[in-house]
N, C-alpha and C positions, 0 to 999 in steps of 0.2 A: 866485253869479257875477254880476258887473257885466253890463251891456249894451256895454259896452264891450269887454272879454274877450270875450265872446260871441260880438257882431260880426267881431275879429279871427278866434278859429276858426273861426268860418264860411266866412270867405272863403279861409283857409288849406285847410280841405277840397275847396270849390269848384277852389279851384286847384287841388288836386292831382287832380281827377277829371278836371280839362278839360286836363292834363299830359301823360297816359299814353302814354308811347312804347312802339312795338311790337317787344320786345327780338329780336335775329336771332343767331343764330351766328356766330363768325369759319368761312368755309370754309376751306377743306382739301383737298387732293388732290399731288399731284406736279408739277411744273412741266410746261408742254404735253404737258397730257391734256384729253380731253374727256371725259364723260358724255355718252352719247349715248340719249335714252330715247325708245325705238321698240319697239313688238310684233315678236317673234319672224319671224312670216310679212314684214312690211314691212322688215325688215333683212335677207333674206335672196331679196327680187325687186331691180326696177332701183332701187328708192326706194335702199336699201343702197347698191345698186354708186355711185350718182349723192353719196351721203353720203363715200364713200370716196373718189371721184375728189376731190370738193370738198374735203375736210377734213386728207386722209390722203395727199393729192401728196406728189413729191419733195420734199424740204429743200433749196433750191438752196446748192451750193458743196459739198459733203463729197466725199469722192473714195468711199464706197459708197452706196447707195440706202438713207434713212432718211425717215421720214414727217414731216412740218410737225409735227403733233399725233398722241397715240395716243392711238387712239379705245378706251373702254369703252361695250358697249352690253348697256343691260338693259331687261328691259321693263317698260311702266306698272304695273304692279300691284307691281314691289318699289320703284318710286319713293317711296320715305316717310324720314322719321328722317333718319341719317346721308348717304342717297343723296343729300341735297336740300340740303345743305352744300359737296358740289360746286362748285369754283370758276369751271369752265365748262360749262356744260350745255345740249346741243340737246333740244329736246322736239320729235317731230315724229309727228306724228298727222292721221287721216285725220278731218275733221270737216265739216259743211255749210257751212261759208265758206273761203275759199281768201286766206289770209291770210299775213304775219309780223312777227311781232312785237321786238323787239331790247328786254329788259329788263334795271335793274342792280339788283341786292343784292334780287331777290325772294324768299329762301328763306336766305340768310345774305350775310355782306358781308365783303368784296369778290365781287360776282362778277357776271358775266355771263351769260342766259339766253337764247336764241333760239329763238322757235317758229315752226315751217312747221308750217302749215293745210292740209289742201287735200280736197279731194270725191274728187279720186282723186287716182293714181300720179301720173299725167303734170303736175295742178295742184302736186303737192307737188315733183316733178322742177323743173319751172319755176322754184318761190320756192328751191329749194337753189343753180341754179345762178345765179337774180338779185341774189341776198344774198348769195354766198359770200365775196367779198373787201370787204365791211364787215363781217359776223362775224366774219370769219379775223382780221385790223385788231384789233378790239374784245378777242378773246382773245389776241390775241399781246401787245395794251399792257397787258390785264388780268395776265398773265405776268410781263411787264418788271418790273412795282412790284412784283408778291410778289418776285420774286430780285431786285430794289434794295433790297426790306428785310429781305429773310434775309442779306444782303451786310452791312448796315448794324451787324448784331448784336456782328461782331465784324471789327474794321476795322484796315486796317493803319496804322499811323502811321509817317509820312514827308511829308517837306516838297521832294525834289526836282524833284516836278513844279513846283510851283510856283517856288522858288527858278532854276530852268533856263527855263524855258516858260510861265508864268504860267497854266497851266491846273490844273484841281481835277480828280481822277478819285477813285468812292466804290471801293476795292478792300479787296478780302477782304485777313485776315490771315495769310492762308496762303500768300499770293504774297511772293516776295520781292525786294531788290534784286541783280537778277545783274550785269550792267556799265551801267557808267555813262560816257562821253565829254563832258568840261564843256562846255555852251553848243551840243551836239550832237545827241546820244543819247544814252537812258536805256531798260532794259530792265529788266523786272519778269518772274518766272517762278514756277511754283505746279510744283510737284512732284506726280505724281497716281502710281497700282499699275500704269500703263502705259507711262507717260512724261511729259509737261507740258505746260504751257499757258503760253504764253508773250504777256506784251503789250509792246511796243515803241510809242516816241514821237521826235519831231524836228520840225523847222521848216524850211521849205524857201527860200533864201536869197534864191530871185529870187521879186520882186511879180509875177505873174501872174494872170490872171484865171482862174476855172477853168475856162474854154472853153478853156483850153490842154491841158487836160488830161483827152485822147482815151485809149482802151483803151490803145493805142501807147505813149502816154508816160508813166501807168502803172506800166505792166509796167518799162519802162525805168529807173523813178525807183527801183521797189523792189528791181529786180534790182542796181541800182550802189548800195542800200543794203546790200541783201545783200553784198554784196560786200566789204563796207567793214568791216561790224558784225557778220555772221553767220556767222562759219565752221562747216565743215564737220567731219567727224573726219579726213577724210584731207587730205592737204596737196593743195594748189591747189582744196578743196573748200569752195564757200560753199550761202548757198539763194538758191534764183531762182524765178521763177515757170513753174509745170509746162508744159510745151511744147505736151504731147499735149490738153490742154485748154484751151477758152476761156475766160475769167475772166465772169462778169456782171456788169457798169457802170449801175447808175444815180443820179439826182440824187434829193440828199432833202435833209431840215433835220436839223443833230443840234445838241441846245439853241436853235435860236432862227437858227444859221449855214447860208447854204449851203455845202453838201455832196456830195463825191459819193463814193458806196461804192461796194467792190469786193469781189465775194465769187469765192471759186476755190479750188483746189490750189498747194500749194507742195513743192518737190523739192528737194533737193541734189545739186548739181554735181558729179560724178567722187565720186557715192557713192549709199549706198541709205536715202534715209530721203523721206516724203511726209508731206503730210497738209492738213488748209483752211486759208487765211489770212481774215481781215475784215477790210479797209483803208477807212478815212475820208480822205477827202483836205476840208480845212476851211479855207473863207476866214473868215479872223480879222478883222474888219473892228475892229473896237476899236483892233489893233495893227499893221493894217495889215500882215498876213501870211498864209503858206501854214503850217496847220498838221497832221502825219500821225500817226493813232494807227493802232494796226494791233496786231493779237491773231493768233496761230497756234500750231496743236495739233499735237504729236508722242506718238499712241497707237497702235499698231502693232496688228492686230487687235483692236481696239474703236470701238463704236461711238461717233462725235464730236458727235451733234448738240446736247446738254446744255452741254457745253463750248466749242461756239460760241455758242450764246445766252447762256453764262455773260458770255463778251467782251463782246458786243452791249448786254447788260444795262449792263455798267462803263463801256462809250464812251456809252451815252446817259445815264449819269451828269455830264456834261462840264460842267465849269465852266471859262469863260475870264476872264482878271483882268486886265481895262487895267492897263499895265505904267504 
């Protein structure tokens, strides 16, 4: 062998020892779930009850009580192997420093890991209820992406968002075109064992700022959408926004815009049908517009929360396209 040769594999091996990446698993689990890994005794004092308040709150906007996340909890000694593939996982353990930690993809990838420390009950109470809404954050966007890419798998093809509205939406193939209004409204619906899931879209004529647009006016924009687009089964029957409940209003960004969303119930008029809406209300600044997406479920004894995150997931898909 040359010295030349030689040299070459040597450095060839050098490099590959000083290479070595540390292979991880894809995790795995079901869409907002936690793992929750706590000893028996510690899941079952206040440490528990303070996990459950944080983690396992209401779902705001469904018309039954369903939990943010469902929690699984097992304890440290069967934490190993597949447990630890988990896509979001609390570890929470009494130890001599009173700590928390926010880690990503420790144990497989994608995922998120959060550990409360603490000496006692009350130090680990403390770091549960000081971290809970940057966990809660973390696991809900670590959620989003897995159902943006189990979404992506199989995708419906259609060009009216675009062609109508100049926006881009990633939606399943299962939804379909139910009506359409040219230059209007456009209505996409997925058939499910209980009923549907419905997403609707349009643009709103007058340029206003969206400080115009208070719970009040809202309620009013979608109710005279309803009106117009939505009927009911029985005649003079459309859908409006449920009476008996307050809607929740606040400001966010969805892609890059400001935004403000509205989570609540929706009813039909002179008949019996409910169930949640998700409404974006979106300044389009590119195009210098008001633009409204909006998702609502009809499942009559089932539980909706999967099927609003499914919406939630496809609107923060949004792509807008200078006209």
């Amino acid at each position: 062998m040359s010295y030349k040769s030689f040299l070459i594999i040597t450095c060839f091996l050098f490099a590959c020892q000083n290479n070595k990446t540390v292979y991880k698993p894809e995790s795995s689990g079901n869409i907002n779930t936690v793992t929750v890994v706590i000893e028996n005794s510690l899941w079952n004092s206040s440490v528990g009850e303070a996990i459950r308040d944080a983690f396992a709150s209401e779902f705001i906007g469904l018309p039954q009580q369903e939990p943010i996340f469902s929690l699984k909890q097992i304890p440290l000694s069967v934490f190993s192997d597949f447990a630890r593939q988990s896509r979001n996982i609390l570890i929470v353990q009494k130890t001599k420093k009173d700590t928390f930690m926010l880690l990503r993809d420790q144990f497989a990838k994608p995922q998120i890991v959060g550990r409360f420390l603490g000496s006692n009950e009350e130090k680990i109470i403390d770091k549960i209820k000081n971290n809970k809404k940057n966990i809660t954050q973390e696991i809900k966007n670590n959620d989003l992406k897995e159902k943006q890419r189990r979404m992506k798998i199989s995708l419906l093809k259609q060009e009216d968002l675009k062609s109508l509205f100049s926006i881009d939406l990633t939606i399943p193939s299962a939804y379909k075109l139910f009506k359409k209004d040219k230059n209007k409204f456009i209505w996409f619906q997925k058939e499910t064992k209980n009923g549907s899931i419905n997403i609707i879209a349009y643009q709103l004529p007058q340029k206003k700022s969206l400080r115009f647009y208070s719970l009040d006016e809202i309620i009013k924009t979608r109710d005279s959408i309803g009106k117009l687009f939505v009927p009911g089964r029985n005649k003079n029957s459309h859908m409006i926004t449920e009476e008996a409940y307050m809607p929740y209003r606040k400001k966010v960004k969805l892609s890059g815009f400001k935004s403000i969303e509205t989570r609540g119930t929706w009813e039909v008029k002179n008949d019996f049908m409910a169930g949640p809406f998700l409404n974006y209300i979106i300044q389009d600044t590119l195009n210098q517009r008001i633009v409204v997406l909006e998702g609502f479920v009809f499942s009559p004894s089932s539980k909706k929360r999967e099927q609003v995150f499914e919406l939630e997931a496809i609107f923060k898909s949004l792509k807008i396209i200078k006209k």
